[in-house]
Every structure is written in structure tokens, then in C-alpha cells.
KOLMARVO-318744 format. One record per residue (C-alpha): residue number from 1; residue in three letters; x, y, z. Coordinates in Angstrom, 2 decimals, padded with zeros to 5 digits. Layout:
N
+-----+-----+---------+---------+---------+
|   i |  aa |       u |       v |       w |
+-----+-----+---------+---------+---------+
| NUM | Ala |       X |       Y |       Z |
...
+-----+-----+---------+---------+---------+
***
This chain:
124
+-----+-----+---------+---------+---------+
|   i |  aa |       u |       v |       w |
+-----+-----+---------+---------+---------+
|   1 | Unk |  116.81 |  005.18 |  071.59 |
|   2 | Unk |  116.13 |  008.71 |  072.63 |
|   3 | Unk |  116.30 |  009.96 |  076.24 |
|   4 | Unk |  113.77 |  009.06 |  078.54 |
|   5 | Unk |  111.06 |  011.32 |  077.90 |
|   6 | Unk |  111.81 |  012.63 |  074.62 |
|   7 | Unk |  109.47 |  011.56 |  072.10 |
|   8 | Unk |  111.08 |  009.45 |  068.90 |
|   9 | Unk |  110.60 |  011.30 |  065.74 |
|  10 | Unk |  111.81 |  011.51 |  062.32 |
|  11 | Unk |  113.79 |  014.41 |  063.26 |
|  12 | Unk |  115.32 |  012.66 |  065.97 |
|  13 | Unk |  116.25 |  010.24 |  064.45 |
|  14 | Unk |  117.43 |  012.03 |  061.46 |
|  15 | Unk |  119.33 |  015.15 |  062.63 |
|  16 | Unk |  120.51 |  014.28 |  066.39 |
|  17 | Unk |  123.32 |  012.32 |  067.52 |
|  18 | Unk |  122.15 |  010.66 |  070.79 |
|  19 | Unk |  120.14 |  007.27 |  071.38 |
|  20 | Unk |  120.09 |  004.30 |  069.31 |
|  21 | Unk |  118.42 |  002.89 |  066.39 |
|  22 | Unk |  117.63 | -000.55 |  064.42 |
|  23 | Unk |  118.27 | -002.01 |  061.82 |
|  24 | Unk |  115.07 | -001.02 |  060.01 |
|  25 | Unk |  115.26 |  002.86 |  060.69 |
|  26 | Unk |  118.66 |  002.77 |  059.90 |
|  27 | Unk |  118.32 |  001.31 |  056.16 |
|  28 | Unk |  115.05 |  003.81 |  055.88 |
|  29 | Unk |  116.90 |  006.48 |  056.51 |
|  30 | Unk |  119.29 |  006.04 |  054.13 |
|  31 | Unk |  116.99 |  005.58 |  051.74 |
|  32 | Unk |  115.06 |  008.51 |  052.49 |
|  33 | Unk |  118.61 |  010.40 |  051.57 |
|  34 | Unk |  119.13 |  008.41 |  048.41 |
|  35 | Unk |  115.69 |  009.18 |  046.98 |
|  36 | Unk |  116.17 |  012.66 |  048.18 |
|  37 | Unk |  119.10 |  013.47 |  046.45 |
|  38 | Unk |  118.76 |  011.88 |  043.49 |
|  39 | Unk |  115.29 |  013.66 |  043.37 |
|  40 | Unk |  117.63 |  016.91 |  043.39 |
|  41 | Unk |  120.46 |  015.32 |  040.72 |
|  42 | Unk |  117.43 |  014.79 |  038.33 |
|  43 | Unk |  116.13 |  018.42 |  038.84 |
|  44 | Unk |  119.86 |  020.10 |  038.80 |
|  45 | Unk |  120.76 |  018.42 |  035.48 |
|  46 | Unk |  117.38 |  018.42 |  033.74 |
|  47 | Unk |  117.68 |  021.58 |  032.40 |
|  48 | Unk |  120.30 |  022.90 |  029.87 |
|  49 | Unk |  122.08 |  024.95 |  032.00 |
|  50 | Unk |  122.70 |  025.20 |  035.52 |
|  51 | Unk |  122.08 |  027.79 |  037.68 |
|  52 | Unk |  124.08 |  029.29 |  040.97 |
|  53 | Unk |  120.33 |  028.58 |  042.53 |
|  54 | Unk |  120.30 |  025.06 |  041.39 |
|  55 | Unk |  123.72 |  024.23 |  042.14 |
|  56 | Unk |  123.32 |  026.04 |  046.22 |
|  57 | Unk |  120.12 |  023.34 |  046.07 |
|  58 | Unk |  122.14 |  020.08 |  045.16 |
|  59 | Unk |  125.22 |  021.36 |  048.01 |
|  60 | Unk |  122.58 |  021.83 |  050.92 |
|  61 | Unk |  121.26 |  018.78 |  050.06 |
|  62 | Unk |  124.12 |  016.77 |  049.84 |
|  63 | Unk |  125.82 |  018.85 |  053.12 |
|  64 | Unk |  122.18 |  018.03 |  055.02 |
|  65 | Unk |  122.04 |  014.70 |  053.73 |
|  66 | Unk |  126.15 |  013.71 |  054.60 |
|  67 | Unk |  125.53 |  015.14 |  058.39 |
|  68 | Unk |  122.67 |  013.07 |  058.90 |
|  69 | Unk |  123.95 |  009.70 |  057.20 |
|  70 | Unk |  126.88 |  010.70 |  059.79 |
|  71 | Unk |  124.17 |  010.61 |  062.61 |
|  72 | Unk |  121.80 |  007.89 |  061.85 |
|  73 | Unk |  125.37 |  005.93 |  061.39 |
|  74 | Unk |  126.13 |  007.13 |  064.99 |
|  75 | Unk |  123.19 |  005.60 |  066.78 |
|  76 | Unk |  123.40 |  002.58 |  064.60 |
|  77 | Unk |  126.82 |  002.13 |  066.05 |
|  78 | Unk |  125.65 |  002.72 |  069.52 |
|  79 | Unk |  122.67 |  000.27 |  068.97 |
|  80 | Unk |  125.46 | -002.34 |  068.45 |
|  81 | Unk |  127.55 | -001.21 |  071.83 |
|  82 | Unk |  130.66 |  000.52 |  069.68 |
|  83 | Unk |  131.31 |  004.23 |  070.10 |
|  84 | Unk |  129.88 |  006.37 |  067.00 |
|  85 | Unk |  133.33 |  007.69 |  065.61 |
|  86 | Unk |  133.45 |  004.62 |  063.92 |
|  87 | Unk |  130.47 |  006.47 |  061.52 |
|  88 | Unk |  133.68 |  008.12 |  059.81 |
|  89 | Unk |  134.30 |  005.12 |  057.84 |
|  90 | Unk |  130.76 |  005.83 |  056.49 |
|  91 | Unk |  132.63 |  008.79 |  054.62 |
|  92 | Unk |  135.53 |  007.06 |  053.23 |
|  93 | Unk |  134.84 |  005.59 |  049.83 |
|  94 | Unk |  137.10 |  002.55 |  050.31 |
|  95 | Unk |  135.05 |  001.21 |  053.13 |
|  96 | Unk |  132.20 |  003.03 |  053.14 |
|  97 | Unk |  129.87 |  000.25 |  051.03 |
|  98 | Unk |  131.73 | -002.66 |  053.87 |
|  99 | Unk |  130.67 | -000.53 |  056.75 |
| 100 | Unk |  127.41 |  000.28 |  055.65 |
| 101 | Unk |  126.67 | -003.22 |  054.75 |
| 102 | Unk |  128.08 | -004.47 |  058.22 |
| 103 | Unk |  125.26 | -001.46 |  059.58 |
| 104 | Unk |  122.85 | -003.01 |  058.00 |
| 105 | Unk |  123.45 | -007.06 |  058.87 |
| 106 | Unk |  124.86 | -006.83 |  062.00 |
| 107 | Unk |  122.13 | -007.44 |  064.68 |
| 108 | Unk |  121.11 | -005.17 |  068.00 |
| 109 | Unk |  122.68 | -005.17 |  071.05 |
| 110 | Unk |  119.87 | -007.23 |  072.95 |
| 111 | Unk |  120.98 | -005.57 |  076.20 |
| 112 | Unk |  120.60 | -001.73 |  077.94 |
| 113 | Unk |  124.39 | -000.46 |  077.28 |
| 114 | Unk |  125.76 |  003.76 |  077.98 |
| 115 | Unk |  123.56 |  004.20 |  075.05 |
| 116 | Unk |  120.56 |  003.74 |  075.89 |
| 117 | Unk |  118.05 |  000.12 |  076.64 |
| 118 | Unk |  118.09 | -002.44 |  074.09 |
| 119 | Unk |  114.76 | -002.99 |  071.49 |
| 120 | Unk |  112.77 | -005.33 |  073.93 |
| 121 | Unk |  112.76 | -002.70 |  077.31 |
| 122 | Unk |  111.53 |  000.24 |  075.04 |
| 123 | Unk |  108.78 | -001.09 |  074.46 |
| 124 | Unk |  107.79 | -002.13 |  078.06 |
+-----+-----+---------+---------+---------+
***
């Protein structure tokens, strides 16, 4: 969850590394990165050649879209009480498909923990 007093947003939980998220935002927001970027794949190799322009568009993309898989991975972690440097195995290919799985299965802390409050406080 994001501090108190700072309002949840898409860019929060998109591009920062603090709070803690579900289940649910967690599997959106991968999605939201694997429509993305294979919304810029399609328009990179659709044409018959491609250009420096095009190919700077597909690495930004990919870059943005790696960081913030890193982050939403991150609070996911937290959400479960385990420290967010475990979000590098979201990177390796060998157990990147197990951990992001496990993200997506493994149920919310139901308590407050150094994170932030569980699912049930926020909402008061």
C-alpha cells in the first residue's frame, strides 16, 4: 500500500518501489506490460525494414516495462511479508515463470507488516 497520505495510482503502483499490492493489481500490471509490448513487437516488425527510430521505441519499452515488472514484483513481495530483492528472480529465465506464478497464487499477508497494513485496514 502506499504511504499514508499518498493517493494510490496507476503510477504508483507502476513506477515506485514502496507499499504493497494484491494479487489482482499485480497480474494487471503485468498484463498491461504484455499487451504493451507486444503492441510495440507488432509495430517494429510490421514493416519491411526497421528503423534506428523503431528499434529506440521497442528498447524504451522493454527498459520501462523490465523496471516496472521489477517494481510491481517488489510490492507484491512485500504484500506477502518477504523483502523485494527476491523480485530478481523475476529476471532470471530459469525461474522467472515459477516465481511469477508463486506471485500470482500465493495469498496476502492478512496482517500490517514494515510494509505497510494488510488489505482489510486500508480500507477502514
Amino acid at each position: 500500500m502506499a504511504e499514508p497520505g499518498r493517493e494510490i495510482s496507476v503510477g504508483w503502483a507502476l513506477f515506485l518501489w514502496d507499499g504493497r499490492i494484491g494479487r489482482s493489481i499485480f497480474i494487471l500490471g503485468t498484463l498491461f506490460w504484455m499487451m504493451t509490448n507486444a503492441a510495440v513487437i507488432a509495430f517494429v516488425t510490421g514493416s519491411d525494414e526497421i528503423s534506428p527510430g523503431s528499434f529506440s521505441l521497442f528498447l524504451t519499452t522493454a527498459g520501462l516495462s523490465l523496471l516496472s515488472l521489477l517494481m510491481l514484483g517488489t510490492k507484491r513481495l512485500h504484500d506477502i511479508g518477504m523483502p523485494g530483492i527476491a523480485a530478481t528472480l523475476l529476471v532470471i529465465p530459469a525461474f522467472s515463470l515459477i516465481a511469477f506464478f508463486l506471485l500470482c497464487v500465493w495469498p496476502s499477508s492478512g496482517n500490517a507488516n514494515r510494509y505497510g497494513p494488510a488489505a482489510n485496514e486500508r480500507a477502514g
